[in-house]
C-alpha positions as CSV (number, residue, x, y, z in Angstrom):
1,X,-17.1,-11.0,14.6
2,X,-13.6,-12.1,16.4
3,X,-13.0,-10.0,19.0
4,X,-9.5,-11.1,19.8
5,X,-6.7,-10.0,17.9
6,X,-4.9,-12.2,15.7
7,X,-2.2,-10.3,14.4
8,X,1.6,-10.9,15.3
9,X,2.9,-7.1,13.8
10,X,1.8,-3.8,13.1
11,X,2.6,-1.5,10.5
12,X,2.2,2.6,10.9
13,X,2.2,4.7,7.1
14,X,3.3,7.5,9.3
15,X,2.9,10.9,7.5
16,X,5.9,12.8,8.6
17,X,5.2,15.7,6.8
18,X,2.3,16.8,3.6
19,X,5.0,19.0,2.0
20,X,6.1,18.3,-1.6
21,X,7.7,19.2,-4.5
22,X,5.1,17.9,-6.6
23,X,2.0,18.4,-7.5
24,X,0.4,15.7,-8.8
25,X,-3.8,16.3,-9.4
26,X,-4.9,13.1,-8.0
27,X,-3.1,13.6,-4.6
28,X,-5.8,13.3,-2.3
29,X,-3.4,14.9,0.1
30,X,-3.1,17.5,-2.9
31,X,-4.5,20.6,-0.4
32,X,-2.2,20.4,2.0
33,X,0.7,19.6,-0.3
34,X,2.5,22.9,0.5
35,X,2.2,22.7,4.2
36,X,5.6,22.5,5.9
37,X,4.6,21.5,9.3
38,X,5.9,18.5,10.2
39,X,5.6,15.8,13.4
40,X,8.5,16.6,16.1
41,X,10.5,14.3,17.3
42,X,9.0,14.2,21.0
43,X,5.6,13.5,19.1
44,X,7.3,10.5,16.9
45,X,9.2,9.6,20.5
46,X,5.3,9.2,21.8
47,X,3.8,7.5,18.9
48,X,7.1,4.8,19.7
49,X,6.3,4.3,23.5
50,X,2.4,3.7,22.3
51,X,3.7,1.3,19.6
52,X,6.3,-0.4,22.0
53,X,3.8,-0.9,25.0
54,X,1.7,-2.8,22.5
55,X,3.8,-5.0,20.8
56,X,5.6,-6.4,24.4
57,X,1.8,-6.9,26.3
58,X,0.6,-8.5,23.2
59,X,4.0,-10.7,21.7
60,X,4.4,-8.9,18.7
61,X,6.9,-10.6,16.5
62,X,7.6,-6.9,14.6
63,X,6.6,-3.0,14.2
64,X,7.3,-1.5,10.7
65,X,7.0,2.0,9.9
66,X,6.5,3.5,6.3
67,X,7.2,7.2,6.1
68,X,5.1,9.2,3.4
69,X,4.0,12.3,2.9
70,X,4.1,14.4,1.0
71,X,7.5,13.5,0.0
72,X,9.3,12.2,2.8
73,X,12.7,13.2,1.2
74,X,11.9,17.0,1.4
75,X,12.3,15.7,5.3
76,X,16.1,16.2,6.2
77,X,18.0,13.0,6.1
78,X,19.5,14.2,9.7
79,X,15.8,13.8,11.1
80,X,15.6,10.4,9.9
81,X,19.0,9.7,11.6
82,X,17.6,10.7,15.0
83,X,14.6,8.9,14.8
84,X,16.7,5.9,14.6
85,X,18.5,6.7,17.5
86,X,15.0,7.1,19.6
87,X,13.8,3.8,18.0
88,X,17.1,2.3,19.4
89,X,16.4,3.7,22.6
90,X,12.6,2.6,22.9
91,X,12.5,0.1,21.2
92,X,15.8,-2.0,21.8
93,X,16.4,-5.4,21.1
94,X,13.2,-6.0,22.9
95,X,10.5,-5.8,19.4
96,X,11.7,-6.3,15.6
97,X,11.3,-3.4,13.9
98,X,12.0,-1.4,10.4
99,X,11.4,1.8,8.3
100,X,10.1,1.9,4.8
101,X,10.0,4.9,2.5
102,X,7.6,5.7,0.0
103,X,9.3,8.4,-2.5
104,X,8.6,9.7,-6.1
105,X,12.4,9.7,-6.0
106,X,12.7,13.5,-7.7
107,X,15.1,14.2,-4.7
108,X,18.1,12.1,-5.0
109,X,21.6,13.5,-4.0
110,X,24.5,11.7,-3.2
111,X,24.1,11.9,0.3
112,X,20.9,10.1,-0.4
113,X,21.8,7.4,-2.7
114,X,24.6,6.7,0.4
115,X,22.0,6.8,3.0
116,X,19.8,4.1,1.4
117,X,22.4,1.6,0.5
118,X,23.9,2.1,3.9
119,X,20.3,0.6,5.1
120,X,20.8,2.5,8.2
121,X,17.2,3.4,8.8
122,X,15.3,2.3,5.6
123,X,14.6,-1.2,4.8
124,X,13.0,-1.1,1.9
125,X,11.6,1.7,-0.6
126,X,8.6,2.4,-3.2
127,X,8.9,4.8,-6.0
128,X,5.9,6.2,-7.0
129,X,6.7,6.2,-10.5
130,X,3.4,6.2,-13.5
131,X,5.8,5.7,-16.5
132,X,3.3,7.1,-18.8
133,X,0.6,10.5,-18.4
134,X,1.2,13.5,-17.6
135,X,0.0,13.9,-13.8
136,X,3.5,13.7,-12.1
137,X,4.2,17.5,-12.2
138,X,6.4,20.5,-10.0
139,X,4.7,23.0,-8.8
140,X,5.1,25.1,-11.6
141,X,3.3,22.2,-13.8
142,X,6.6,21.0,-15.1
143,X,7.0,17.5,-16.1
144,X,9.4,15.4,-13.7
145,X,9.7,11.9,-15.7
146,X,13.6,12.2,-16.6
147,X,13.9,13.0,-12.9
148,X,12.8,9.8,-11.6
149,X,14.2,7.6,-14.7
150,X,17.0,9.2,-14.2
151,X,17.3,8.4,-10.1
152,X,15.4,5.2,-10.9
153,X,19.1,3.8,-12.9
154,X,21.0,5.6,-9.7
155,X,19.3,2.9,-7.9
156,X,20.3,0.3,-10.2
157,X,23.5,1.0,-10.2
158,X,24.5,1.1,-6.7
159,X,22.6,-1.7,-6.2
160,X,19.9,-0.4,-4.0
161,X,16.7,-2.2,-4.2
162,X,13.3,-0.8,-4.5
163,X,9.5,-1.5,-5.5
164,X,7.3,0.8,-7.2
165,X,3.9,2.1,-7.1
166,X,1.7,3.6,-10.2
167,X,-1.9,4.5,-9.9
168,X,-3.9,3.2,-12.0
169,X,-6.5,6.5,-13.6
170,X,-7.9,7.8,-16.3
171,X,-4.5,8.9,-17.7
172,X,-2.6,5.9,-17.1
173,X,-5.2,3.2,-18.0
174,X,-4.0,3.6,-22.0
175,X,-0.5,2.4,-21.0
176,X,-1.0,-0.2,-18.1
177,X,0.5,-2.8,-20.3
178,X,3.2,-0.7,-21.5
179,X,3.8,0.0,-17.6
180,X,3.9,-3.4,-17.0
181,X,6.6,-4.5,-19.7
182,X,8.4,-1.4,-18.5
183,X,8.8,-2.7,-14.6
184,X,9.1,-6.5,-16.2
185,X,12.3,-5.7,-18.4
186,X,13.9,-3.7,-15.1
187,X,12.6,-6.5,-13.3
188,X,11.1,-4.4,-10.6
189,X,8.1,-5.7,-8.6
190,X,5.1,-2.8,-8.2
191,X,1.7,-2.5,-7.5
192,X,-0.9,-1.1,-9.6
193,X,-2.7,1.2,-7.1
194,X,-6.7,2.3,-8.7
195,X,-7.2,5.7,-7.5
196,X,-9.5,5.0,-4.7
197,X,-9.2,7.8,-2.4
198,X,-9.4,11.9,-3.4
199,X,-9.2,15.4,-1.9
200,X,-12.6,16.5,-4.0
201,X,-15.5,15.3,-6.2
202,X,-13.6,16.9,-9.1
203,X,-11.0,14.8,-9.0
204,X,-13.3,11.4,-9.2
205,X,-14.8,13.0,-11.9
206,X,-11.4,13.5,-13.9
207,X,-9.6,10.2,-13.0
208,X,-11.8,7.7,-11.3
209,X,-12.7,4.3,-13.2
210,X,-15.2,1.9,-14.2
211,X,-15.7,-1.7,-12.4
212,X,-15.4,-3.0,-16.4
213,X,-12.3,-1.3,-16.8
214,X,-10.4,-2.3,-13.8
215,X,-11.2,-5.7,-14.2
216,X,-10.4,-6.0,-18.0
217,X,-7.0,-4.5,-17.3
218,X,-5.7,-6.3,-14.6
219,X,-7.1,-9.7,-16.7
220,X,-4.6,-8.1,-19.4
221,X,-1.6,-7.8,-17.1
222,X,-2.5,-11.4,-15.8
223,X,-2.0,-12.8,-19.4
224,X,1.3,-10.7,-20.3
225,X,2.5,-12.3,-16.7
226,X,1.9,-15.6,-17.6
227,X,3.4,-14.9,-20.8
228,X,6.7,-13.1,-19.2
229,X,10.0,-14.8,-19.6
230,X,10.6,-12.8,-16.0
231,X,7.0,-12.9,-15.0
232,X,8.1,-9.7,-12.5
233,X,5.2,-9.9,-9.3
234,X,2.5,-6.9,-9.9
235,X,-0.1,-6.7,-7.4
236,X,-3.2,-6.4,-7.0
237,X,-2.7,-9.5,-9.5
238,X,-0.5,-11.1,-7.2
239,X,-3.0,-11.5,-4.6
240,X,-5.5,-12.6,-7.5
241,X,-3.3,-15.2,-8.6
242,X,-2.4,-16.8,-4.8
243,X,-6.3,-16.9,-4.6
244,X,-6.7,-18.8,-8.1
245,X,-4.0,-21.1,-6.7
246,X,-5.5,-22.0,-3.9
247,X,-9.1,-22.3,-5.2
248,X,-7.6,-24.8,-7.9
249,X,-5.9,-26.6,-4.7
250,X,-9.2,-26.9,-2.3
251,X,-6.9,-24.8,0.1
252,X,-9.1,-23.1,2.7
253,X,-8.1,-19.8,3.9
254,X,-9.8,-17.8,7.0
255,X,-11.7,-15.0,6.3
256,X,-10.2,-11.9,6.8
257,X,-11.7,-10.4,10.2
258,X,-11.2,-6.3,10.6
259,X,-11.4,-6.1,14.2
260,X,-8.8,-9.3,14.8
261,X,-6.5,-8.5,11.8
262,X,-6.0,-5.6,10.6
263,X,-2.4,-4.7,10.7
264,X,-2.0,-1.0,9.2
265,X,-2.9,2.0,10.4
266,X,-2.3,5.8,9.0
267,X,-1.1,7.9,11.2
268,X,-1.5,11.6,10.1
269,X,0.4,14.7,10.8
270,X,-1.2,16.0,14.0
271,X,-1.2,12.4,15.5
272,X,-4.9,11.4,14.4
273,X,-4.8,7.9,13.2
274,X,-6.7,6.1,11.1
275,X,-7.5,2.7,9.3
276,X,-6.4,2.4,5.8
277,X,-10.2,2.2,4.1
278,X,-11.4,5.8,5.8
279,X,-8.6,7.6,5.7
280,X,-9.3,11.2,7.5
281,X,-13.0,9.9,8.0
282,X,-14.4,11.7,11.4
283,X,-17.1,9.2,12.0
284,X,-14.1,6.0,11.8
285,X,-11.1,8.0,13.4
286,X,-9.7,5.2,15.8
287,X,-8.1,8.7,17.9
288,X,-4.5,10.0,18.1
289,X,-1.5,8.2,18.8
290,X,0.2,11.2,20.2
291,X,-2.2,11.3,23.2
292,X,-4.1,7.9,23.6
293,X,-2.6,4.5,24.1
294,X,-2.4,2.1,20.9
295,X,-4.5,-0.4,23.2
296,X,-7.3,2.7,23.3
297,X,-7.1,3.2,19.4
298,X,-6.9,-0.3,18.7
299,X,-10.6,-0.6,20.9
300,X,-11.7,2.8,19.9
301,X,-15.7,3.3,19.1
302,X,-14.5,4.3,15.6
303,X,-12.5,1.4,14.7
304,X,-15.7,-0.9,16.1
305,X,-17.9,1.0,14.1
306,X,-15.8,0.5,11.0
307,X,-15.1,-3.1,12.2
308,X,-19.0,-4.0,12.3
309,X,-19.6,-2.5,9.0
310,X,-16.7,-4.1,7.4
311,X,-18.1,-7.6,8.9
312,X,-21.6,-6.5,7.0
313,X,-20.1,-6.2,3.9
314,X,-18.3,-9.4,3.7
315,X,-21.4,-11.6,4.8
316,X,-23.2,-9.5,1.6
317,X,-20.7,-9.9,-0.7
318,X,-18.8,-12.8,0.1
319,X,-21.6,-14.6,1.5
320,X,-22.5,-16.4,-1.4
321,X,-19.1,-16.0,-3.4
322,X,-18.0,-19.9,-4.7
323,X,-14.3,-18.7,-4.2
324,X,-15.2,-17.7,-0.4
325,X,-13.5,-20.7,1.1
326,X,-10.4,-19.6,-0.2
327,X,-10.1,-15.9,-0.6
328,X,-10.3,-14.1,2.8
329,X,-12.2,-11.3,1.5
330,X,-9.5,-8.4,2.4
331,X,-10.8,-6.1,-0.7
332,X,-14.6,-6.3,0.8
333,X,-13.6,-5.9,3.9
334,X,-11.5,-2.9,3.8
335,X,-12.8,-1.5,0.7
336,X,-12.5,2.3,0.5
337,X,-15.7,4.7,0.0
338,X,-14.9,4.6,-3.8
339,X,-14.6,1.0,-3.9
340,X,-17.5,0.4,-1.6
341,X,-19.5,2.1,-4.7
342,X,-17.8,0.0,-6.9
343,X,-19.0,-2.8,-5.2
344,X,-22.7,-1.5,-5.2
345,X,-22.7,-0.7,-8.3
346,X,-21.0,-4.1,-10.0
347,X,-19.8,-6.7,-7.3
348,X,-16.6,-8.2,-6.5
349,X,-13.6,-7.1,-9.3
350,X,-11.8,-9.8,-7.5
351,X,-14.1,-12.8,-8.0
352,X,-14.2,-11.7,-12.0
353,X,-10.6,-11.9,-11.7
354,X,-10.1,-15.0,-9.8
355,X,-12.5,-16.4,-12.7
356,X,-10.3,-15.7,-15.5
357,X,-7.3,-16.5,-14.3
358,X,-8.3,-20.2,-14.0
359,X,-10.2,-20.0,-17.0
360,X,-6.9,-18.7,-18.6
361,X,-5.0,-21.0,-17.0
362,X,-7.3,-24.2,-17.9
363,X,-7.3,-23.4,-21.4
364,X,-4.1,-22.8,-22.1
365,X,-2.9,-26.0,-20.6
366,X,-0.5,-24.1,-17.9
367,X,-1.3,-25.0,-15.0
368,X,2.4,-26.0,-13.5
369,X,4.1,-23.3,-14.6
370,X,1.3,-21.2,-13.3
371,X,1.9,-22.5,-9.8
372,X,5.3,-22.4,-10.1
373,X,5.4,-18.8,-11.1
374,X,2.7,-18.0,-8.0
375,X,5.1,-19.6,-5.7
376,X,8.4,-17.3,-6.5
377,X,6.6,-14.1,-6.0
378,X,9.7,-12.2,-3.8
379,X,8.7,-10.8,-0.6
380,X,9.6,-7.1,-1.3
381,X,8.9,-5.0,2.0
382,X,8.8,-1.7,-0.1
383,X,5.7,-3.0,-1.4
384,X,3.7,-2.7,1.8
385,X,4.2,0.9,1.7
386,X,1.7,1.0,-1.3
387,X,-1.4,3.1,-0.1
């Protein structure tokens, strides 16, 4: 395992705050949805220092920062304003840096949509937006889809914009095409995000999905893609297909390395922060950003532990994979608990996926458009704040 770090930024999914207005049953922040606590600005102010002190002793290029919740709306606009001014103050023009939002968009005023297109503090945003099924509820269990489609055209039409995020569950599975053609005609890139991560064993039992169909879908989306007059960028397909590409092409990619890569880390309420993959886990917490250095989290016992284990699970699964040279493993290596079982259970979704794709691609005699099509994939930032 590389024990020196590679990266060149860092990106926080900072959870300001677990309140919300909805209540949506395959939150797997869905106990603590009606908490109103929410981080101070002396603790953000803290989490900054730790952030810049890294970046400058190890020559970040950038720091990005995606605030969720909860809905990070329900958070005034004011207190978004005077974070800005304390990442102005800390951070300078010494270290690039930038705010994402990821919102299901039912709050919307004016003094919103004004804020976003001003582009004052947020870069970039994600809607977390299904389209189809009935999960996306108020807290009185009523249906908020006009909301969103409503404040989804606001968008449009002052020009502000934005990704989107749908998870992929039991509910939505049905319509996955249908959500597809939906973001295609607006044109809107999105990630289909497989419910991976849950606040109780009943909820896996309601909405989790098979390895079969996971990897069916996505092959679905893959053909209506290549099919597209717009062929609009939906991930995790996206990734498949730059794999595909490059495994047609004899282009070798590193492997993905935990310990010397990985870029994103979740920083909770109270300060405790954690990789992506074991979110809230005990036995991986990396330790709190409020209180230790990012150099101390970054070296932490818990983030090694996680590291080595990660490193296990590539050599077992990708190992032996023919598309190894060119795929750098990320899904293996910072697969969540669910997926982990997934993997167990029925190997790789990603190397059945890479297979098809060039199977699809070979047989339908497409190859240059299909590497053409791979190539113009935009570079939206609200993407990143998919989790």
């Amino acid at each position: 395992m590389i024990t020196q770090p590679r990266r060149n930024s860092l990106q926080f999914v900072v959870k300001i705050s677990k309140f919300c207005n909805l209540r949506c049953t395959y939150c797997y922040e869905y106990a603590e949805l009606g908490l109103k606590h929410r981080m101070s600005l002396d603790q953000i102010a803290t989490m900054f220092r730790h952030a810049a002190d890294y970046a400058l002793a190890h020559k970040l290029e950038e720091l990005s920062f995606v605030w969720h919740g909860g809905e990070p709306f329900m958070v005034p606009l004011e207190t978004y304003e005077a974070i800005g001014e304390l990442q102005r103050e800390i951070f300078g023009d010494r270290i690039a840096y930038h705010n994402l939002v990821q919102t299901n968009l039912t709050v919307l005023t004016d003094k919103h949509l004004e804020f976003l297109r001003s582009k004052r503090f947020f870069a970039g945003i994600g809607v977390s937006f299904d389209v189809y099924g009935d999960q996306r509820v108020d807290i009185k269990g009523r249906q908020k889809c006009d909301t969103v489609l409503a404040n989804m055209q606001r968008l449009i039409e002052a020009d502000v914009p934005f990704g989107a995020i749908t998870v992929l569950a039991r509910n939505t599975l049905p319509h996955a095409r249908g959500i597809y053609r939906f973001f295609d005609t607006l044109g809107v890139p999105f990630r289909f995000l497989p419910f991976y991560l849950s606040a109780s064993p009943s909820q896996i039992d309601v909405h989790a999905l098979k390895f079969e169909e996971i990897v069916e879908t996505l092959r679905q989306i893959f053909d209506d893609w290549l099919v597209s007059e717009k062929a609009t960028t939906v991930y995790p397909v996206q990734d498949q297909i730059e794999a595909a590409v490059d495994v047609m092409a004899g282009v070798e990619r590193p492997s993905y390395d935990k310990f010397a890569d990985e870029i994103v880390f979740l920083v909770n309420t109270d300060g405790s922060t954690h990789g992506v993959a074991d979110a809230y886990s005990g036995e991986y917490a990396y330790g709190n950003i409020f209180h230790e250095s990012l150099e101390q989290i970054v070296n932490s016992a818990g983030r090694v532990r996680a590291a080595q284990e990660a490193d296990a699970r590539y050599q077992k699964y990708c190992g032996q994979c023919p598309y190894r040279k060119a795929c750098p493993g990320v899904f293996v290596v910072d697969a969540t608990a669910a997926e982990r079982k997934l993997l167990e259970d029925a190997g790789c979704p990603l190397r059945s996926a890479i297979a098809h794709i060039i199977d699809r691609v070979e047989e339908t005699g497409l190859t240059q458009l299909f590497k053409e099509r791979a190539g113009a994939a935009p570079k939206n930032p609200a993407l990143a704040a998919a989790l």
